[in-house]
C-alpha positions as CSV (number, residue, x, y, z in Angstrom):
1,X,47.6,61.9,4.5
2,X,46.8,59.6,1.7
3,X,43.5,58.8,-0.3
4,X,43.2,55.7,1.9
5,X,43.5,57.4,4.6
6,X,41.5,60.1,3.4
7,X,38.8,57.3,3.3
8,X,39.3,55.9,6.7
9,X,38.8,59.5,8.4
10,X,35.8,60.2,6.7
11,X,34.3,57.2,7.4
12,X,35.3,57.1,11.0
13,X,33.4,60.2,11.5
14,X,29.9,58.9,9.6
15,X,30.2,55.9,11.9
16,X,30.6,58.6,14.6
17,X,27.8,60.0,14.3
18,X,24.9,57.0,13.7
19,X,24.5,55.2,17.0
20,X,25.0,51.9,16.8
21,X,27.4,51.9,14.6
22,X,29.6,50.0,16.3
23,X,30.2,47.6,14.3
24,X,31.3,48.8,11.3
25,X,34.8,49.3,10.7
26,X,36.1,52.4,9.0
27,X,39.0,51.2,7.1
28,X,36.7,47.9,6.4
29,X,34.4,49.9,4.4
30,X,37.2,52.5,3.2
31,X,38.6,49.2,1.1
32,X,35.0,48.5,0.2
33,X,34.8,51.9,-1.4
34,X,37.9,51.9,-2.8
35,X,36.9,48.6,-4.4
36,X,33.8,49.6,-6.1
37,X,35.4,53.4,-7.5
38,X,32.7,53.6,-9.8
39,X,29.3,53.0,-9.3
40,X,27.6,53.3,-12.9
41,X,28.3,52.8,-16.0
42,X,28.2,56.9,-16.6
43,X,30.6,57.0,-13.9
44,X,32.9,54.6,-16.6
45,X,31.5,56.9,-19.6
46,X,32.8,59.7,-18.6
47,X,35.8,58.9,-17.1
48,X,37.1,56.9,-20.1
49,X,36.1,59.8,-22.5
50,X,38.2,62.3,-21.2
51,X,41.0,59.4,-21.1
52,X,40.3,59.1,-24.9
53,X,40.6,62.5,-25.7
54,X,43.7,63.2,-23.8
55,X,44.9,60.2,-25.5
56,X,43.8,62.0,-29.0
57,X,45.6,64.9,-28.2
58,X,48.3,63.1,-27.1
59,X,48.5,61.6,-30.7
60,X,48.1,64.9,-32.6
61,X,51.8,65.7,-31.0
62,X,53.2,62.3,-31.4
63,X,52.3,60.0,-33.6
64,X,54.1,57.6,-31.9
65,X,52.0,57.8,-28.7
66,X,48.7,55.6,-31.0
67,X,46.4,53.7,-28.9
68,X,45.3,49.5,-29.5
69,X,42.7,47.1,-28.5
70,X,42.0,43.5,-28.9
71,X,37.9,42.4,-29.3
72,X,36.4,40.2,-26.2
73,X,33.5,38.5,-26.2
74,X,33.1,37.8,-23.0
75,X,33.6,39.5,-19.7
76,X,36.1,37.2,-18.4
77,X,38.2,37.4,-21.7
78,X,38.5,41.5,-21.3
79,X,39.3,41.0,-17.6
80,X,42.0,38.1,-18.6
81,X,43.4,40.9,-21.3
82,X,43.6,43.5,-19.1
83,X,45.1,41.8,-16.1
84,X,47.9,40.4,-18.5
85,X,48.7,44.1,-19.8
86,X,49.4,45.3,-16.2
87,X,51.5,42.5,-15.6
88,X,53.4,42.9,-18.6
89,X,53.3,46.5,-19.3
90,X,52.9,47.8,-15.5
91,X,50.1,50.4,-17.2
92,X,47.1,49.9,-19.1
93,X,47.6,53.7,-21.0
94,X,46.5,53.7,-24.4
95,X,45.5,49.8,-24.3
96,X,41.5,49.8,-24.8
97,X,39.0,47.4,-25.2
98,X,37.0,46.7,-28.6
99,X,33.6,45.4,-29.0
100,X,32.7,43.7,-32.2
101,X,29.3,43.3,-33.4
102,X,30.6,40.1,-35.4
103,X,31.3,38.6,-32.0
104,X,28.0,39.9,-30.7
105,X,26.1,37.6,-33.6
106,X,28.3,35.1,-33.6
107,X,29.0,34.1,-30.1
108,X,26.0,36.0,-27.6
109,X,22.8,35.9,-29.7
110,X,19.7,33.7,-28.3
111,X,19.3,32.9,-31.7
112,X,22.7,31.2,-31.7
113,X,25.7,31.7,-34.4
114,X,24.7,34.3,-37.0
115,X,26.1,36.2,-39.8
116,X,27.2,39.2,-39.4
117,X,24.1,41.1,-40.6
118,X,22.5,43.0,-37.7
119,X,19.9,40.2,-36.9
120,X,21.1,39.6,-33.3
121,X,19.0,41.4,-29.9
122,X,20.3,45.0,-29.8
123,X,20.0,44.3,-26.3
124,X,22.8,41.9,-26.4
125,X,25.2,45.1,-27.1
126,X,24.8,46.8,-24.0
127,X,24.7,44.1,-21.7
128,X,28.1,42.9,-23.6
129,X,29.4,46.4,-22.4
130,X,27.8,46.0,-19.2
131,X,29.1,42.5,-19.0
132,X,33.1,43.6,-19.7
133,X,33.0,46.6,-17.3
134,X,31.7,43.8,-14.2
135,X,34.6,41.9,-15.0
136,X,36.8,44.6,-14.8
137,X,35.5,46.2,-11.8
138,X,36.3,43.0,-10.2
139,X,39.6,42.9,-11.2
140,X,39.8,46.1,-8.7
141,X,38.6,44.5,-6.3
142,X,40.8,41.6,-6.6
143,X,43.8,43.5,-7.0
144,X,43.0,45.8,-4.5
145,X,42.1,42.8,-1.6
146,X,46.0,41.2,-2.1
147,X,47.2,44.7,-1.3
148,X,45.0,45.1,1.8
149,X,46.2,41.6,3.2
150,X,49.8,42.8,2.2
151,X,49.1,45.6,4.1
152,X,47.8,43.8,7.0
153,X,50.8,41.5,7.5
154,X,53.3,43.9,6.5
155,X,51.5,46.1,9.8
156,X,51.5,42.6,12.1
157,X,55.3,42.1,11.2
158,X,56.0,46.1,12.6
159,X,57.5,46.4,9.1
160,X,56.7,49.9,8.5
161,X,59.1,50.5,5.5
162,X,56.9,47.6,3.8
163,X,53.6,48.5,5.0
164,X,54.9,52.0,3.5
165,X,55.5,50.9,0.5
166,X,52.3,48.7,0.0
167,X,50.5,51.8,1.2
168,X,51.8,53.8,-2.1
169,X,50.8,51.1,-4.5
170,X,47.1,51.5,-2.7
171,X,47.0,55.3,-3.2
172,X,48.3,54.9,-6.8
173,X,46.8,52.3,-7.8
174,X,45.6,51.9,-11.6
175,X,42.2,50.6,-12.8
176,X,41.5,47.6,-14.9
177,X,38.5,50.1,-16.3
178,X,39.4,51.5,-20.0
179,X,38.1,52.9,-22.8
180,X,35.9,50.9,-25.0
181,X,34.7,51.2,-28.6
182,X,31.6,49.5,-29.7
183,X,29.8,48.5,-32.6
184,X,26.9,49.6,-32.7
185,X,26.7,48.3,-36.6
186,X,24.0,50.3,-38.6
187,X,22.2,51.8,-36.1
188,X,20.0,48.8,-35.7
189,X,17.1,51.1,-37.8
190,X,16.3,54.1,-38.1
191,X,17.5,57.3,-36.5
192,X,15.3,57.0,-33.7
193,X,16.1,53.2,-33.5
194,X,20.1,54.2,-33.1
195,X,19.3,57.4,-30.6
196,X,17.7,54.6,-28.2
197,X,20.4,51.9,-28.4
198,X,23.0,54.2,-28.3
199,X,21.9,55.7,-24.5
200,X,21.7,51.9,-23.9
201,X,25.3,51.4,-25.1
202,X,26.7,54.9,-23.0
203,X,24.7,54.0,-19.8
204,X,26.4,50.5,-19.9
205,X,29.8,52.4,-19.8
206,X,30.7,52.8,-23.6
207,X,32.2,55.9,-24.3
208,X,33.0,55.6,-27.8
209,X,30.2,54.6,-30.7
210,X,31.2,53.2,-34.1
211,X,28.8,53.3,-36.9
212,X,28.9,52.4,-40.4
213,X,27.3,53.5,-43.6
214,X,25.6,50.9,-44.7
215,X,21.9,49.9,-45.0
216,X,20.6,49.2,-41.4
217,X,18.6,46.0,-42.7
218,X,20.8,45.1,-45.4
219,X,23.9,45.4,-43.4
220,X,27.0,43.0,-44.1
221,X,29.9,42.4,-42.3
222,X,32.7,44.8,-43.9
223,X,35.0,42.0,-45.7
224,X,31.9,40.9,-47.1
225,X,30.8,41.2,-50.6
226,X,26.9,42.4,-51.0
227,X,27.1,45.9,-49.1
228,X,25.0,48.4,-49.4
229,X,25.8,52.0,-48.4
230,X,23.0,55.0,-47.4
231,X,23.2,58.1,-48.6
232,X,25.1,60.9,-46.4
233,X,21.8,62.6,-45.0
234,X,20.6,59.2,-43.5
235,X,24.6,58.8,-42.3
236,X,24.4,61.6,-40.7
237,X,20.7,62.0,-39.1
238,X,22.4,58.6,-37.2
239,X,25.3,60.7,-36.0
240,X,23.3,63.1,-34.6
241,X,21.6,60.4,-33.1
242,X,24.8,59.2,-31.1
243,X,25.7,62.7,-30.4
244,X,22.3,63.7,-29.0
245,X,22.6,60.2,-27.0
246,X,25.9,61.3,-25.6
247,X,24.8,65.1,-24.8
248,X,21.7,64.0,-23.1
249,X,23.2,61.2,-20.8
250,X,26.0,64.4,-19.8
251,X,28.9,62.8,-21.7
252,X,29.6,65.8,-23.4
253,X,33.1,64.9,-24.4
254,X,31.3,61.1,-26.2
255,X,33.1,59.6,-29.4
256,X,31.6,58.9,-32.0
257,X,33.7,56.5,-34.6
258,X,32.0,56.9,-38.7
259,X,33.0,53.8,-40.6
260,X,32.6,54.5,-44.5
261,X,32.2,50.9,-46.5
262,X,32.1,52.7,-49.7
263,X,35.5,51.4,-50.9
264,X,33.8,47.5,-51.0
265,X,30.2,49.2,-51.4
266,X,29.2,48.8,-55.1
267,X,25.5,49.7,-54.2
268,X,22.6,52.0,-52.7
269,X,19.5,51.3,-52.1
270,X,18.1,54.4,-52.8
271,X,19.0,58.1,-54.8
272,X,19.7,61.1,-52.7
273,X,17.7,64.3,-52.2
274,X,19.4,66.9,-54.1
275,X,18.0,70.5,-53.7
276,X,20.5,71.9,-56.2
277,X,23.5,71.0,-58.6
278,X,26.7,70.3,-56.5
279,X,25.2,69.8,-52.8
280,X,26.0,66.6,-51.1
281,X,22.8,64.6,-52.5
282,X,24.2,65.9,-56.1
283,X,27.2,64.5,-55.1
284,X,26.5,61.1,-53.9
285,X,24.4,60.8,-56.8
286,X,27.5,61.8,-59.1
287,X,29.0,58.3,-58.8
288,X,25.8,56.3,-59.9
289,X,26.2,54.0,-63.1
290,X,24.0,54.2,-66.3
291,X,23.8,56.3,-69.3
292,X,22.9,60.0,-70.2
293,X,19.8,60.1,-72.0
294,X,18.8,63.0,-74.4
295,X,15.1,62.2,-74.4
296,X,11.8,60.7,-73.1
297,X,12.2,57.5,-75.8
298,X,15.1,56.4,-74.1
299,X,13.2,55.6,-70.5
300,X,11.4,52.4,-70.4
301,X,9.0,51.7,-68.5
302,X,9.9,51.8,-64.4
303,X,13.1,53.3,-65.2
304,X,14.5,56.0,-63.0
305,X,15.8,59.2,-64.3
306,X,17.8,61.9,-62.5
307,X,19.4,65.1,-63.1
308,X,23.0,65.5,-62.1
309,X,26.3,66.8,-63.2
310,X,23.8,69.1,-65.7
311,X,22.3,66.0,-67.2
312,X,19.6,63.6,-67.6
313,X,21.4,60.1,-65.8
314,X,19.4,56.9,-66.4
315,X,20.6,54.9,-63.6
316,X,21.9,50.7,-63.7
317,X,18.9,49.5,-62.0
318,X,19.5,45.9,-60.5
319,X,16.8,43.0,-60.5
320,X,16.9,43.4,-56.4
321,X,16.1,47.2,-57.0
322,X,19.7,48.5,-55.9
323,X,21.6,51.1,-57.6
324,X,25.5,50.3,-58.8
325,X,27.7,53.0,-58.3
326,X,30.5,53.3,-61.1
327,X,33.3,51.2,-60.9
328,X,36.3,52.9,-59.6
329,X,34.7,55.3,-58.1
330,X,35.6,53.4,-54.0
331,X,37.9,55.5,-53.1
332,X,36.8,59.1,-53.9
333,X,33.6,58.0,-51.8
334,X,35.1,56.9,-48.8
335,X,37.1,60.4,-49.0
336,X,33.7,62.4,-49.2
337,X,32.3,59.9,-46.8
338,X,34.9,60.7,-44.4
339,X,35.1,64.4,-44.9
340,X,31.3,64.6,-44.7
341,X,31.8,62.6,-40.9
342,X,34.1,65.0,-39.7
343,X,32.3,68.6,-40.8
344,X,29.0,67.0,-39.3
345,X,30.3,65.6,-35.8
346,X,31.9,62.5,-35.6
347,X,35.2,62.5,-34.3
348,X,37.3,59.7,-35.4
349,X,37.5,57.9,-39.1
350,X,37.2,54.3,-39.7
351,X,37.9,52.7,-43.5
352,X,37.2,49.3,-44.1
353,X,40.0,48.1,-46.3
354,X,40.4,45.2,-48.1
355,X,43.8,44.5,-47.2
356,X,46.4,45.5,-45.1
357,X,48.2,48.4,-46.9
358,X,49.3,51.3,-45.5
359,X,50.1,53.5,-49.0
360,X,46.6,52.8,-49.9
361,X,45.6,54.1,-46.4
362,X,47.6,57.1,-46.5
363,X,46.4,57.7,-50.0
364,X,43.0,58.1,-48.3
365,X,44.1,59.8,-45.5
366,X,46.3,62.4,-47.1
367,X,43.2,63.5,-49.4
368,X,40.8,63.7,-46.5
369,X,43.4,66.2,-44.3
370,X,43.7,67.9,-47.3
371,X,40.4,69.6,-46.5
372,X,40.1,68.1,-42.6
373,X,43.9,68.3,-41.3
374,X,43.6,66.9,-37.9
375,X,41.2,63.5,-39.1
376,X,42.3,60.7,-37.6
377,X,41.6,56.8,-37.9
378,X,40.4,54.1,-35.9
379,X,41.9,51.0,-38.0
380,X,40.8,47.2,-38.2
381,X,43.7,44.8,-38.0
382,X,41.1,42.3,-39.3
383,X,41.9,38.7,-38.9
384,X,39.8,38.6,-42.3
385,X,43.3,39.5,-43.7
386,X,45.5,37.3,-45.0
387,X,48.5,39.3,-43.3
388,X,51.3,36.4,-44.1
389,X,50.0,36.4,-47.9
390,X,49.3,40.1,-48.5
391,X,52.5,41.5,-46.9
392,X,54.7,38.7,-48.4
393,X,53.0,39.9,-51.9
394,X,54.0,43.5,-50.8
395,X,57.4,42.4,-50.1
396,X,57.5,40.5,-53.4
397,X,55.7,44.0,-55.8
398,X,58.4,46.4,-54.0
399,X,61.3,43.8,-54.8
400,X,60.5,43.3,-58.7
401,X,59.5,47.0,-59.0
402,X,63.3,47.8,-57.8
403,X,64.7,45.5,-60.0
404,X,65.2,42.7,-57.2
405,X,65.3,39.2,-58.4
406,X,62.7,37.4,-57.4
407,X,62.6,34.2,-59.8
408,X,62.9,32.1,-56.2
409,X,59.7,32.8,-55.1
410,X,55.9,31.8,-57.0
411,X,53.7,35.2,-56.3
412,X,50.7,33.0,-55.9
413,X,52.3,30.9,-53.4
414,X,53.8,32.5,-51.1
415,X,52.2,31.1,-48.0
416,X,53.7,28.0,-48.0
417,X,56.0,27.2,-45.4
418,X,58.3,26.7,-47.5
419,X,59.2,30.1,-47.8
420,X,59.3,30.8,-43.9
421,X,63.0,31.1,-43.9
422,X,63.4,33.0,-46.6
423,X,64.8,36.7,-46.8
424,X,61.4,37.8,-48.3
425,X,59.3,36.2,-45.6
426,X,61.5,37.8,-43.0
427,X,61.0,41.1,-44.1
428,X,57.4,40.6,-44.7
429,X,57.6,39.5,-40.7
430,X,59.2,42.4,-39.8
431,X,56.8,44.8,-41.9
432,X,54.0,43.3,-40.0
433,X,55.4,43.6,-37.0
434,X,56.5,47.5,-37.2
435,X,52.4,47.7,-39.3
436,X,51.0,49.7,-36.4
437,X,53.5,51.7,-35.6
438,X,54.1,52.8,-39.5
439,X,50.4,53.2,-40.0
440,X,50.4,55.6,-37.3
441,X,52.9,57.7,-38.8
442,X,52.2,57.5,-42.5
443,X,48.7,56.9,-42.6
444,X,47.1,58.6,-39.9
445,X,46.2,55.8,-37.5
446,X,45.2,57.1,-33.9
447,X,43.7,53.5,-32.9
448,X,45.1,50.1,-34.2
449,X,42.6,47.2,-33.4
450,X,41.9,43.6,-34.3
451,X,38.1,42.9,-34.2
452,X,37.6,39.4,-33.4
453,X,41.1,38.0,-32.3
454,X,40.2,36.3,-29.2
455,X,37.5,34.3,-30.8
456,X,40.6,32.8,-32.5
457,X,42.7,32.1,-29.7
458,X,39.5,30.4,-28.1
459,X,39.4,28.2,-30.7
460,X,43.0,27.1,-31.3
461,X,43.8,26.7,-27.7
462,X,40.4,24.9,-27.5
463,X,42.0,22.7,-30.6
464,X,44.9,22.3,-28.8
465,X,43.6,20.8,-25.5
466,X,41.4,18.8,-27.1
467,X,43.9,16.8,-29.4
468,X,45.6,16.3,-26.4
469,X,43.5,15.5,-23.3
470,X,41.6,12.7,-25.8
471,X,44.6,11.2,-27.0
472,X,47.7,9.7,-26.2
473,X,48.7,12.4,-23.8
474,X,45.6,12.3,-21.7
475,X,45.7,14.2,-18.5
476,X,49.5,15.2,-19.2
477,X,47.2,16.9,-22.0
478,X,46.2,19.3,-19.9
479,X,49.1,19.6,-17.2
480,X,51.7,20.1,-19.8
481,X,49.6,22.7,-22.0
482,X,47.9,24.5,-19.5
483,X,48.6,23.9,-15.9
484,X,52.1,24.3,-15.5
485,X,51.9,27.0,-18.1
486,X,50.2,29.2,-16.2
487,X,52.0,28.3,-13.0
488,X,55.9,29.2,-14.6
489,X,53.8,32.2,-16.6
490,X,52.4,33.8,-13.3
491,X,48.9,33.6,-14.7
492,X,46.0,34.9,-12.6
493,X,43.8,32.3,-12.9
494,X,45.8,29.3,-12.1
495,X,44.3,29.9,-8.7
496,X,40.5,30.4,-10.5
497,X,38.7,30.1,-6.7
498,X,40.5,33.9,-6.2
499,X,39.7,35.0,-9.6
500,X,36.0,34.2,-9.6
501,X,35.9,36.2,-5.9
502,X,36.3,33.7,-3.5
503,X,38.7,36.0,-1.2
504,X,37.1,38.7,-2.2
505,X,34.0,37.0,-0.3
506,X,36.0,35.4,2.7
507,X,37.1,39.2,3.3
508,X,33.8,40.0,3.8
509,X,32.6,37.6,5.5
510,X,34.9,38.4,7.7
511,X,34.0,42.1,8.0
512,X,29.9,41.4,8.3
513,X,30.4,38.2,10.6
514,X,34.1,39.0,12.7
515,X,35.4,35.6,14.3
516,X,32.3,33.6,13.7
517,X,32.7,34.0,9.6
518,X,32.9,30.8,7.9
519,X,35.6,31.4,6.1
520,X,37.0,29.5,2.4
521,X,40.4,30.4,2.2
522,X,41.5,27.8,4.7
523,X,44.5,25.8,5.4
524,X,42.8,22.9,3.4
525,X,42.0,25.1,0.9
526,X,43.3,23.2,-2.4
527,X,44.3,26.2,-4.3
528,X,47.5,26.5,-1.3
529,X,49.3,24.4,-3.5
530,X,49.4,27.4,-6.3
């Protein structure tokens, strides 16, 4: 018997067995319950964990098998996403959703558009989560209500083989509902301020945390300049946070993503605790700038003196009271940072680069397995990234460092379109299109993401329609850009009655009401012309 089935004869015999039940239909409310699979946003917590660390595993025995996501900002723009990847793809394995605390201030703070700085309502994190998993849920349900009216005619018809086959696509059938990793920035405070946010975040459904290193109220966005970076105790106090969070809430198999900004992080606000020469405070405080001092007549008054490497270390005191770290000294940083993550619970990696480049990535990551072999890294495809610039340049270093004549091109400027034709430009092309795939291999990159891409595509599309529609093109503006686009492409909301739940409605009207329900979904219902 199948699940649906399954359903049905369960149901059949509650209604059996509550007088006056004679109302209800079984199979009415098996569909109901087969539309609404999960029923709290634990329910989504733990079930997308465990499909996140199958999908890690998966990864540590092919590389080949990494996993993406694209940020939304909006319910209706995840739903959209992950309607368009089951059409395409037929699956929605290894294809997550991102949230982006960028996006968060930017597009859903009270406050309206902010930098990227942690000043919008934490609150407005969770309910984004909450927000994207109500969409998706619906997508179920809409999904799910075509089959059951397939089902129905394909059973009016007496076409069994059909009703058969509609049957299968029931019992298999995939959820919109996927992993998703969110930002929950710097922890939005202090330890105690992240433990609370965090079970905010997991009870909305998130499964995976990220956090970064840098100062909770002086947090920047990572492409930024101006970051500040904690030391590792207060890093990892705020792990322990999420993990506590997770372990509480009974997602014992929770994610927890450690960003390091230490490569672009030329500051800290404060000097670690060190109990004795070479422990982690010692460390950190290792890669301060100033000068060695041999006695009391080199301090000045306010100065700050500290013992490490053996010595006395006046640090570079700025006029803001921030500490500089040494120049240079980026990328051994983010490989302690990372190193530290992993021996003290987080689970996946996440450097902030400043450009796309995967030998500088691998450089990283080779170090880090050098002492942590199975790290792994969740990676930002940042649309902060020049990609056309930087991997033309790349194309351009590797051709004049093999002896490649490159007098055609200007280094400097190689975005033009000039050059679009061009062999270089080509290859650079191709290099960014085989990017995650390489990164994955060479560099260690379990998850490829782009933080904020969908805030682009609202705006050019939004740029598009507009220079249309209110020019010379007027309504043929919108018909020839949109309309008939999404007709020939097969796109789910061409008919947008159906997507916001209309049917969805008129089925149940139907099921509460029987022949008296009023129904929408008419004859001279407009969207019969789709």
């Amino acid at each position: 018997m199948s699940a649906y089935h399954d359903h049905i004869k369960e149901l059949e015999n509650v209604c059996a067995n509550n007088q006056g039940w004679n109302a209800i239909s079984p199979e009415y409310a098996a569909r109901m319950r087969l539309q609404n699979r999960f029923h709290t946003g634990l329910d989504i917590a733990k079930y997308t964990a465990k499909i996140m660390r199958e999908d890690m595993a998966a990864y540590d025995a092919d590389s080949s098998q990494y996993t993406q996501s694209l940020g939304c900002w909006h319910g209706f723009v995840g739903q959209q996403k992950l309607i368009a990847i089951k059409k395409h793809f037929g699956t929605t394995k290894r294809k997550y959703l991102y949230l982006s605390g960028w996006m968060i201030a930017a597009l859903r703070s009270e406050f309206g558009p902010l930098p990227d700085q942690s000043m919008h309502e934490k609150t407005a994190v969770p309910a984004l989560i909450a927000e994207l998993y109500t969409f998706l849920k619906q997508a179920d349900a809409r999904e799910l209500a075509g089959l059951f009216h397939e089902l129905d005619a394909a059973k009016a018809a007496g076409d069994a083989a059909k009703a058969a086959a509609v049957q299968s696509k029931i019992d298999n059938f995939e959820t919109h509902v996927v992993p998703i990793i969110a930002d929950i920035d710097a922890g939005f405070g202090n330890e105690e301020a992240t433990y609370l946010l965090a079970k905010k975040m997991i009870e909305a459904g998130a499964c995976a945390i990220q956090i970064e290193n840098q100062v909770s109220d002086e947090k920047q966005c990572g492409h930024q300049d101006g970051k500040v970076t904690v030391p590792h105790a207060d890093f990892l106090a705020k792990i322990n946070a999420v993990r506590y969070a997770f372990l509480e809430l009974g997602v014992d198999d929770g994610i927890i993503v450690a960003r390091t900004d230490s490569l672009g992080a030329g500051l800290t606000k404060q000097i670690a605790v060190t109990n004795e020469p070479g422990d982690l405070g010692d460390k950190y405080n290792s890669f301060l700038d100033g000068d060695y001092i041999t006695s009391a007549d080199d301090i000045a008054n306010g100065d700050v003196v500290v013992k490490a490497n053996g010595k006395l270390l006046k640090p570079k005191r700025l006029a803001s009271g921030l500490f500089q770290f040494k120049q240079g000294s980026g990328v051994d940083r983010v490989v302690l940072d990372c190193i530290t993550s992993l021996q003290n619970g987080a689970d996946l990696l996440w450097i902030e680069t400043e450009k796309p480049h995967i030998g500088q990535i691998k450089e990283m990551v080779d170090r880090i397995r050098e002492v942590v072999p199975g790290a792994k890294l969740v990676y930002n495809n940042s649309p902060s990234f020049n990609w056309t610039l930087n991997f033309r340049q790349q194309v351009f270093d590797a051709w004049q460092a093999a002896g490649k004549d490159v007098s055609a091109y200007v280094r400097a400027g190689l975005m033009s379109a000039e050059y679009d034709a061009t062999e270089l430009a080509l290859e650079a092309d191709n290099r960014i299109r085989t990017f995650q795939a390489d990164a994955a291999r060479e560099a260690g990159i379990f998850h490829h993401l782009i933080t904020l891409p969908t805030y682009h595509t609202a705006a050019l599309s939004t740029d598009n329609l507009a220079k249309e529609y209110f020019g010379a093109a007027g309504m043929l503006g919108y018909v020839e850009g949109v309309q008939r686009k999404e007709i020939r492409q097969g796109i789910a909301c061409v008919k947008h009655q159906n997507m916001s739940g209309s049917d969805i409605g008129d089925d149940h009207k139907e099921y509460f009401s029987g022949e008296a329900a009023l129904k929408a979904g008419g004859a001279h219902n407009t969207m019969n012309q789709f």
